[in-house]
NUVOLUM-871407 format. One line per 8 residues: their letters; for each residue z negated, y negated, x negated of C-alpha. Coordinates in pm, 1 decimal. Layout:
<babas>
A) Z Y X  ...
</babas>
This chain:
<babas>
XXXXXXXX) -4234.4 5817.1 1661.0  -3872.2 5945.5 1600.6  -3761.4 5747.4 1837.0  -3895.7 5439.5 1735.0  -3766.7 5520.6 1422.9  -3376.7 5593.9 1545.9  -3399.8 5270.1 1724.7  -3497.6 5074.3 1426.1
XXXXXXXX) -3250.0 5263.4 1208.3  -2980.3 5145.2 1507.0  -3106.0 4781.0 1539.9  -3089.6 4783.4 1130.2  -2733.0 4969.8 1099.7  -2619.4 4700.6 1371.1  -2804.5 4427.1 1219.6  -2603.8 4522.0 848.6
XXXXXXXX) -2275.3 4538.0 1034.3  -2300.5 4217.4 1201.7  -2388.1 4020.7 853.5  -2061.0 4195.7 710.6  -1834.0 4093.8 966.1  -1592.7 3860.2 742.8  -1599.0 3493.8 919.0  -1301.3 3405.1 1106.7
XXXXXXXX) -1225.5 3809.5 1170.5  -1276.8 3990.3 1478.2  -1165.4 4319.2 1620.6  -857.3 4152.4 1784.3  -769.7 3815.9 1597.7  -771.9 3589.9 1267.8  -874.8 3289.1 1310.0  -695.5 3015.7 1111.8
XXXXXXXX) -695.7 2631.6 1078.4  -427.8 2368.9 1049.2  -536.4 2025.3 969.3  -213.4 1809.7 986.0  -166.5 1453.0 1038.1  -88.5 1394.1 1413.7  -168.4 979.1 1450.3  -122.9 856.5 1122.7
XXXXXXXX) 206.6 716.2 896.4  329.9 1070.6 840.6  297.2 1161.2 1195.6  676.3 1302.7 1177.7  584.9 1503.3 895.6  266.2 1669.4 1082.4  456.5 1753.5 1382.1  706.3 1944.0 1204.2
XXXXXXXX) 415.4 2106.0 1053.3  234.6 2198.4 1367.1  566.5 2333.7 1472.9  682.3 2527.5 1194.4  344.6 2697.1 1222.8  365.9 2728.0 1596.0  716.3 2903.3 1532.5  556.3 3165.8 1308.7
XXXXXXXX) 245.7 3243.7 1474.1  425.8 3316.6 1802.8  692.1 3511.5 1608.8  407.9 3731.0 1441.9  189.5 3780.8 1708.1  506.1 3925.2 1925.7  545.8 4209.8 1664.0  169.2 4342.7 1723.4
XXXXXXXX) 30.9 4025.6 1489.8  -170.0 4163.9 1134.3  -287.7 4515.2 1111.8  -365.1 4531.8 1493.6  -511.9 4134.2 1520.0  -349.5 3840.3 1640.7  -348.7 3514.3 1475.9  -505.1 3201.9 1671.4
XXXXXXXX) -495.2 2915.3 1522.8  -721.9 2595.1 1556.3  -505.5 2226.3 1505.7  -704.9 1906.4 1373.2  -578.4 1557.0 1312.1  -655.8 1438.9 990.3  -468.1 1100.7 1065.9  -349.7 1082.0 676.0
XXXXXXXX) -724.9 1002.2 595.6  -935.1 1168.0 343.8  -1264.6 1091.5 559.4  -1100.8 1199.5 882.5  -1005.4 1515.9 694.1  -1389.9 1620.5 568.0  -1490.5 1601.0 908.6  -1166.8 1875.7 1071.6
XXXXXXXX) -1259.2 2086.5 716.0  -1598.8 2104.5 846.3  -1563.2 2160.1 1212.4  -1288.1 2459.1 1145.5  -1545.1 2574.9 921.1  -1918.3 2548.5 1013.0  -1771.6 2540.4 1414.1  -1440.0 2723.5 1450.4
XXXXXXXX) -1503.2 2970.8 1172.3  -1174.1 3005.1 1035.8  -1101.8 3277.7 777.0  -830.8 3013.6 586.1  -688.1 2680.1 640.8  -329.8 2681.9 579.7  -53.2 2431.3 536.6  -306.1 2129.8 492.1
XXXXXXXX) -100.8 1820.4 531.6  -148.8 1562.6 264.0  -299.2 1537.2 -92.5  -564.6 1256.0 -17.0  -719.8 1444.3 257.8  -695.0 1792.6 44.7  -868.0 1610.4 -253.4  -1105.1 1526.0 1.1
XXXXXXXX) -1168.0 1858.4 159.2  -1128.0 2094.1 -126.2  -1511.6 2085.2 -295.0  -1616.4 2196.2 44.3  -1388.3 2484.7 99.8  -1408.3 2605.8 -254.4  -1807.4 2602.6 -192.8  -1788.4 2706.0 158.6
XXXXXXXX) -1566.7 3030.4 28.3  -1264.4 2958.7 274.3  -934.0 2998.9 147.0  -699.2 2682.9 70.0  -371.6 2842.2 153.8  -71.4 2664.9 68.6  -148.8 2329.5 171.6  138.2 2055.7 151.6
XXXXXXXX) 57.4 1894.3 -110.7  118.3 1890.1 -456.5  -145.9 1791.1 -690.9  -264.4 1976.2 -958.8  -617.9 2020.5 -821.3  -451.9 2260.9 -565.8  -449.6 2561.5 -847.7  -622.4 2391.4 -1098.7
XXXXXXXX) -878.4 2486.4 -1255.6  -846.7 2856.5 -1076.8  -1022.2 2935.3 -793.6  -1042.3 3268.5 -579.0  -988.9 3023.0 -259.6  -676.3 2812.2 -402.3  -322.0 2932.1 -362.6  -88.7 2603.1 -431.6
XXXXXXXX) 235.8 2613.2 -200.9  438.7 2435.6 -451.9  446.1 2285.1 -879.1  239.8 2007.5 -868.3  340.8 1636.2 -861.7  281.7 1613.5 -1263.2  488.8 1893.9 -1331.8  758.4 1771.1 -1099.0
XXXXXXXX) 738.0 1464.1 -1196.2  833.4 1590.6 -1588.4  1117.9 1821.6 -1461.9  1294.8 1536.0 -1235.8  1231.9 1274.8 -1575.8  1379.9 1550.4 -1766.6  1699.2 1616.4 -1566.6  1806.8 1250.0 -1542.5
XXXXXXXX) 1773.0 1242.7 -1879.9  1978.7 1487.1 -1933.8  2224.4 1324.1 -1738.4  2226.5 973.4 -1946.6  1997.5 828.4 -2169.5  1816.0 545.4 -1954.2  1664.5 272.2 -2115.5  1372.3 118.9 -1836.1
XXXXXXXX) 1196.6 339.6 -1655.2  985.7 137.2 -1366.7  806.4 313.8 -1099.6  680.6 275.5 -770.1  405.0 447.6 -657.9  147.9 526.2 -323.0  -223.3 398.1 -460.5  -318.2 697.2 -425.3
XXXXXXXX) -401.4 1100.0 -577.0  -33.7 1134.6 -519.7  104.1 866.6 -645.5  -109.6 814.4 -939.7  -79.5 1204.4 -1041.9  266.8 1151.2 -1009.9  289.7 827.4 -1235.3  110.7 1043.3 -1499.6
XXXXXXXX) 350.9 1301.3 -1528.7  642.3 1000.4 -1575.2  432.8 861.9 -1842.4  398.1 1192.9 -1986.0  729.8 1253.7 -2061.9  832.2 915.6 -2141.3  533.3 952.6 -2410.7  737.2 1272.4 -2537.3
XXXXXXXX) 1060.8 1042.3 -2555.2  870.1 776.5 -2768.5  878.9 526.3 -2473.1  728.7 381.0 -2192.1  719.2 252.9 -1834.2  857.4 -92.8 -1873.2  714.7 -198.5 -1527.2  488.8 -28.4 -1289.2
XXXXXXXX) 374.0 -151.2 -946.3  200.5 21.5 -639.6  99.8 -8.8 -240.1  -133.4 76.4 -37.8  -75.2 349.2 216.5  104.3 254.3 564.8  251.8 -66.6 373.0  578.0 -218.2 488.8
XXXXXXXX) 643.7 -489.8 273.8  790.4 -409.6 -68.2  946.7 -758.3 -165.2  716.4 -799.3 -436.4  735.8 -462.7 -557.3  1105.3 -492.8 -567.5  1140.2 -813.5 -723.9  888.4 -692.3 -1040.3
XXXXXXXX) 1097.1 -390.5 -1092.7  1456.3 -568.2 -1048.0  1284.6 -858.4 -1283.8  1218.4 -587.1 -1533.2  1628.0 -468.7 -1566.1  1505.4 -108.2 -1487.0  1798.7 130.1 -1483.5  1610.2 429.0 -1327.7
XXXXXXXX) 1310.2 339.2 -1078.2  1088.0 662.0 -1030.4  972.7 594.7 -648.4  602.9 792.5 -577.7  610.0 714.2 -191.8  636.0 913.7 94.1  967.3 914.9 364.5  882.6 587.5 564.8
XXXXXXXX) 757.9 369.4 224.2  1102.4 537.9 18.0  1354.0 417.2 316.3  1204.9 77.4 331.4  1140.0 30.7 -89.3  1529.3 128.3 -106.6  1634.7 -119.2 172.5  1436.0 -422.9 23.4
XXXXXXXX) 1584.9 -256.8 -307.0  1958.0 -336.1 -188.6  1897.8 -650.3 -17.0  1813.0 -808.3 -355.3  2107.5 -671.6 -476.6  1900.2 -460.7 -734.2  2099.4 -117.8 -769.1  1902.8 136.1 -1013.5
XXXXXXXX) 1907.6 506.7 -981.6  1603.1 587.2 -735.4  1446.2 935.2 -839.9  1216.5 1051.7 -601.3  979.9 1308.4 -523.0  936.6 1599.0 -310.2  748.9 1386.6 -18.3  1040.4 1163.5 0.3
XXXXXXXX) 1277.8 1500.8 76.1  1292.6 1404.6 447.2  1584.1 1460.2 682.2  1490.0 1105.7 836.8  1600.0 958.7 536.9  1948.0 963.1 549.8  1935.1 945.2 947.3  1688.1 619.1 938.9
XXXXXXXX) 1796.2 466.5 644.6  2189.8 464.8 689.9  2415.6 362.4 392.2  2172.2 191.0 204.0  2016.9 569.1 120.4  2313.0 664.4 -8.4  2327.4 885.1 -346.9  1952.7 878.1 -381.1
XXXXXXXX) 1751.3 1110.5 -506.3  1432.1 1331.6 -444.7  1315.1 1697.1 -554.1  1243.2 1988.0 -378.5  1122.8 2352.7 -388.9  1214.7 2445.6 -51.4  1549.4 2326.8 85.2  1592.4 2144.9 452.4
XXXXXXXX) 1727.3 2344.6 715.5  2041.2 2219.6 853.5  2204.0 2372.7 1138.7  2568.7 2444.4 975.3  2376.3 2625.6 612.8  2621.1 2819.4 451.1  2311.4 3105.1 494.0  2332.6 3281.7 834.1
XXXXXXXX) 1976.9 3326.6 818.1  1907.3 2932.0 836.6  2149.1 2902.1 1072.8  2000.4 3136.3 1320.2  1646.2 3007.4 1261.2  1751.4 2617.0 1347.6  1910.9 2716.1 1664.7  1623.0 2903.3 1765.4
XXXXXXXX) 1366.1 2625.8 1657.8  1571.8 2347.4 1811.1  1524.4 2580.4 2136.0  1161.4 2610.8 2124.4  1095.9 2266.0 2002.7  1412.7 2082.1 2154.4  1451.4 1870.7 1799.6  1610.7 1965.2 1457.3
XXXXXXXX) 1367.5 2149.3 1222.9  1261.1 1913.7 877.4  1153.4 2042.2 563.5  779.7 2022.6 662.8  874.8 2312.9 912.5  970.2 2478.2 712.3  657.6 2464.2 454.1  428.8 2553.7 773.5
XXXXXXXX) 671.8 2855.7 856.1  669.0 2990.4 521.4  347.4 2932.5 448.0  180.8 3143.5 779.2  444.7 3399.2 721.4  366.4 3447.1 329.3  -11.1 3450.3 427.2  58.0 3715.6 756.0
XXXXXXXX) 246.5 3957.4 482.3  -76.3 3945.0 214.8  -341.1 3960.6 490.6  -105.5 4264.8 636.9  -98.3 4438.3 304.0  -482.8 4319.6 232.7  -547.1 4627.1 531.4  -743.8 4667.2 885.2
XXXXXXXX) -1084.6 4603.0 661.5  -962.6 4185.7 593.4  -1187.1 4047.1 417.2  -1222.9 3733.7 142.5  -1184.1 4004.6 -143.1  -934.6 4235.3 34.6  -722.3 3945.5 79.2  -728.3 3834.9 -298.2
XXXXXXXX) -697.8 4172.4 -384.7  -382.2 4219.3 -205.4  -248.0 3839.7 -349.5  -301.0 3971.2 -690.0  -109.5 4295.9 -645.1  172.6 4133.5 -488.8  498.8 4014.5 -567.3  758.2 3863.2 -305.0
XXXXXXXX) 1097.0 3824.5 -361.0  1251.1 3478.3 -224.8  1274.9 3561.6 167.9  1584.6 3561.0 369.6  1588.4 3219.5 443.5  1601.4 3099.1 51.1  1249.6 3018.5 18.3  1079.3 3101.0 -296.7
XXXXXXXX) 899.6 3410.6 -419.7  534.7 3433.4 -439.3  354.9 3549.9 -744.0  -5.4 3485.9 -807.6  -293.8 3589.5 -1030.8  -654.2 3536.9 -1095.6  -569.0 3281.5 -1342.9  -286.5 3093.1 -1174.8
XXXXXXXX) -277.9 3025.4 -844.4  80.7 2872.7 -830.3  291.1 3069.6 -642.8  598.1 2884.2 -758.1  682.8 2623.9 -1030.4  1047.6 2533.9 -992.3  1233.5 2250.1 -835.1  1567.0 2155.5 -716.3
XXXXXXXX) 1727.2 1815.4 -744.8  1856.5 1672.1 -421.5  2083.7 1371.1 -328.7  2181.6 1192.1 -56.6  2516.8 1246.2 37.4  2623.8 1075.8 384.2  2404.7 1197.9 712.1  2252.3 1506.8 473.1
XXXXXXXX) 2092.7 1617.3 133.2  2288.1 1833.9 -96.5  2169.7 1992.0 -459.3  2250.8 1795.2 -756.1  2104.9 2043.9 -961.8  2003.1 2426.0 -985.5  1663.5 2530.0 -1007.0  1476.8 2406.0 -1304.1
XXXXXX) 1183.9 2460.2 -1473.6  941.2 2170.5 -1610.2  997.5 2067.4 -1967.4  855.5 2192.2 -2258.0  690.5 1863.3 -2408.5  505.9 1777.4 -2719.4
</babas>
């Protein structure tokens, strides 16, 4: 009888342990997810992803990885498509297990995926993208990378006029969550000014005509054309742009902050403009820091690092320090625990603090203003915050 009983108070002790084990945590790794977009029209984008986070996960796990565990982490293609996306959300979840996906390529696909993660009680950790739905409304399992497309779509508005007071606004914009959410925040501010777009026209994603698009907006006299695209659809907007001979300041957004811009799209790129909250790494940065982390990604990856890389890098590393001060016991509450308690300081390579709370899940909310200037980007502006507007 007392042994029955010991080996029922065993099978039950082992039985409680088992259920508590946090998913996507063993005894000697984390397992993590990346879905990026690997065959799609931001392929170059997804590959710097998958390599900035390849660069950061080897780095960590060669110190001894998090408390003891290494980091593995499982790579999807999402292809840039929202439908493509639910089904790598729900094989790294229901399949692969993964404790968080991180660095989530794309704001269509994470619009897509994030109901299911929210429900499914895995973390949405910095994804790249910037839509408000990433931190709002608040969520234990959303932690936003970056200010959302609305709110940097008020602070770029707000600098240029600052600069000059433009008199048609157009836009240009990717049918899409992005674009749309980035329209918004345009017509937002213009609202706050008393005025409004004068023209507004769209595409579909993966387009490569823009002669119509072009043509309405140069047809409208706009003096400042707010371009919603992403780094392929900016270069060839801009080109058709100059063909025409139609000249406007082009103020774009943080997915159009692409080293291939300038390299692709040769003079006609020249003085353009985008935003961004974490600055390109170029091999000759006045930082040594930068400078030493190119040359050693160009030798792993034999290829320049793009800003995309460095979103990935950051984002892996940011997540390694919380889940390192979260403890050995990692679990979904440890780990917002330890967010919550945390503040980082901008990082030796220039990249922003990080500064969360149960209420907002934006770890950052400024912006730079970037132009093209020859083969490179350079700031324009210092870091701002978005507008105050009525």
């Amino acid at each position: 009888m007392i042994l029955k009983t010991t080996i029922a108070a065993i099978a039950l002790a082992l039985s409680a342990g088992a259920s508590a084990q946090t998913r996507g945590v063993t005894d000697k790794e984390i397992v993590l997810g990346l879905i990026t977009d690997m065959s799609g029209p931001i392929v170059n984008y997804g590959k710097e992803s998958r390599n900035g986070m390849t660069m950061a996960v080897e780095e960590i796990n060669a110190r001894g990885g998090v408390q003891g565990r290494k980091l593995r982490v499982v790579v999807e293609d999402n292809g840039y498509e929202p439908k493509r996306a639910v089904l790598a959300a729900q094989k790294l979840v229901t399949q692969d297990g993964v404790f968080a996906i991180i660095g989530h390529l794309g704001t269509a696909p994470n619009m897509a995926t994030l109901p299911f993660l929210v429900q499914s009680k895995v973390f949405n950790f910095m994804p790249q993208s910037a839509a408000r739905d990433m931190y709002e409304p608040a969520s234990p399992y959303k932690i936003a990378l970056g200010p959302s497309n609305f709110l940097m779509s008020t602070t770029i508005m707000d600098y240029f006029f600052k600069q000059k007071p433009y008199q048609r606004v157009g836009a240009l914009y990717q049918d899409d969550d992005y674009g749309r959410e980035s329209v918004e925040g345009v017509q937002a501010y213009l609202k706050s000014r008393n005025m409004t777009l004068v023209e507004k026209v769209s595409y579909k994603r993966g387009a490569t005509d823009f002669s119509s698009q072009m043509a309405r907006l140069k047809a409208a006299n706009c003096d400042l054309v707010f371009n919603a695209s992403t780094m392929r659809e900016y270069i060839a907007s801009v080109q058709e742009a100059r063909k025409i001979g139609f000249n406007p300041v082009f103020a774009g957004t943080s997915a159009n902050y692409a080293h291939q811009v300038p390299l692709l799209g040769g003079k006609a790129m020249e003085g353009l403009h985008a935003a961004a909250f974490i600055m390109l790494p170029y091999a000759d940065d006045a930082n040594p820091a930068v400078r030493q982390w190119v040359a050693a990604y160009k030798k792993r990856f034999n290829e320049d690092p793009g800003v995309y890389s460095m979103f990935s890098y950051y984002a892996y590393t940011t997540f390694a320090t919380i889940a390192d001060k979260a403890g050995r016991n990692l679990s979904a509450e440890s780990f917002n625990a330890a967010m919550e308690s945390t503040k980082l300081p901008q990082d030796a390579l220039g990249n922003p603090g990080f500064n969360v709370s149960a209420s907002n899940r934006l770890s950052n909310d400024r912006i730079r203003i970037m132009k093209v200037a020859g083969d490179k980007w350079i700031p324009a502006s210092d870091l701002l915050a978005p507008p105050k507007m009525n």
